[in-house]
Legacy VTK file of the C-alpha trace (Angstrom):
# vtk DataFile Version 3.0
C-alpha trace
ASCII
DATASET POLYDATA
POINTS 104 float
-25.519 15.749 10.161
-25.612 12.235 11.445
-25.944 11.361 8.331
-23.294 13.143 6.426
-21.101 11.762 9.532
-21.816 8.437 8.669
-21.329 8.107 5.287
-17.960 10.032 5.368
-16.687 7.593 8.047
-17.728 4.415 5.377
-16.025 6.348 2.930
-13.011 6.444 4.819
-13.665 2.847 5.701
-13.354 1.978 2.046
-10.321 3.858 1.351
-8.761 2.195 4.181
-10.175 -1.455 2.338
-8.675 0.273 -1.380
-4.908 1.037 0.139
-4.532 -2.014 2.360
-5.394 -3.844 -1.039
-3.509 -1.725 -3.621
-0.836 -2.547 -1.581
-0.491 -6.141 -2.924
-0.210 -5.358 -6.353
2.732 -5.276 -8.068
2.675 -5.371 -11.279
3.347 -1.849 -13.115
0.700 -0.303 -15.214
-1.708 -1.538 -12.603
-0.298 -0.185 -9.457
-0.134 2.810 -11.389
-3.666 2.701 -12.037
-4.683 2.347 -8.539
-2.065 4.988 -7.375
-4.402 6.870 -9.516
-7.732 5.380 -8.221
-6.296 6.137 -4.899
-5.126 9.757 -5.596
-8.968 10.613 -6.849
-10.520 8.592 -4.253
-8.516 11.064 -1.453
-8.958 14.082 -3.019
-12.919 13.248 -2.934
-12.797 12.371 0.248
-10.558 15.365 0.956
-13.275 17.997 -0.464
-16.272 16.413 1.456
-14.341 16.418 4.708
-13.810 20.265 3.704
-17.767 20.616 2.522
-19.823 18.727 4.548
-22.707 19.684 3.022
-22.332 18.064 -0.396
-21.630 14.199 1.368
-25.712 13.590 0.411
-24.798 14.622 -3.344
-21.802 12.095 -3.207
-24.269 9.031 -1.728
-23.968 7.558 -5.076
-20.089 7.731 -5.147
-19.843 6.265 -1.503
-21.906 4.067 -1.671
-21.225 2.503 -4.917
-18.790 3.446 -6.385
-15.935 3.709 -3.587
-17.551 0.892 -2.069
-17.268 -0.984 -5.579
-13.755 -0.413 -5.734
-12.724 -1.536 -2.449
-14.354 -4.926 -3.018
-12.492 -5.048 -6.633
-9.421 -4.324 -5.382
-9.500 -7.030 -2.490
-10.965 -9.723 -4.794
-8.010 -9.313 -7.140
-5.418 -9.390 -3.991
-6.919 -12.649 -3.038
-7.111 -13.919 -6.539
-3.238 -13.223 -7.055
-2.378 -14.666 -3.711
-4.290 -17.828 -4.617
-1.055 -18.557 -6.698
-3.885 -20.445 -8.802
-2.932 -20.399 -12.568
-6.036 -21.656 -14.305
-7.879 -20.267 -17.523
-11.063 -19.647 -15.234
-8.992 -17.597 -12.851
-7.055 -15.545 -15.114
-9.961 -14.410 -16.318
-11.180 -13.213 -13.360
-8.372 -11.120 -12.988
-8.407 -10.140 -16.442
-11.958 -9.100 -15.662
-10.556 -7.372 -11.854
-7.845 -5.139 -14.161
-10.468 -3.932 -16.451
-13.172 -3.183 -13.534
-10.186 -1.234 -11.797
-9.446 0.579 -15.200
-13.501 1.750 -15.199
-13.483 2.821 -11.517
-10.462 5.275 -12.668
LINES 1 105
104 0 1 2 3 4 5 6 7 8 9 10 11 12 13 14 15 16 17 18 19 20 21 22 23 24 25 26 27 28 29 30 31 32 33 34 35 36 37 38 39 40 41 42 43 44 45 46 47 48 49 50 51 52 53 54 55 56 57 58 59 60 61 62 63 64 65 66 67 68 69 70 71 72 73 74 75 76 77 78 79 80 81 82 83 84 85 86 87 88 89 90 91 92 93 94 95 96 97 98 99 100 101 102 103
């Protein structure tokens, strides 16, 4: 139980770390994505808070996946508020968009 405890409360970390993020993007079709990245990443969270017991099934989607996400999301929000606008770091956020398009 411990377990299960702990892992819940990183995944809940992470969301935290994916909506403080998503918050700093603007631009349409991608906030939409996240809103959507965001919808599924609550409604996960919502169904292991309600079954406890399946959080060791979901170690692969806390610990990677969400975790993945979060670290996307707040690379691109630092990218963008770099102001930068190189070739080397539009592609980065090029690459950001498309990693937050997978994650959906």
């Amino acid at each position: 139980e411990a377990f299960s405890a702990e892992r819940l409360a990183q995944a809940e970390a992470d969301l935290g770390r994916m909506e403080k993020a998503a918050a700093d993007i603007c631009q349409g079709t991608l906030k939409e994505e996240c809103g959507e990245l965001l919808r599924l990443a609550r409604s996960i969270l919502n169904y292991l808070r309600e079954h406890p017991e399946k959080i060791p099934g979901a170690r692969r989607y806390i610990d990677y996946y969400q975790e993945t996400a979060a670290n996307v999301l707040e690379h691109y929000t630092e990218l963008r508020r770099t102001g930068l606008d190189t070739p080397e770091t539009e592609k980065l956020l090029k690459q950001s968009e498309e990693s937050i398009r997978t994650l959906r």
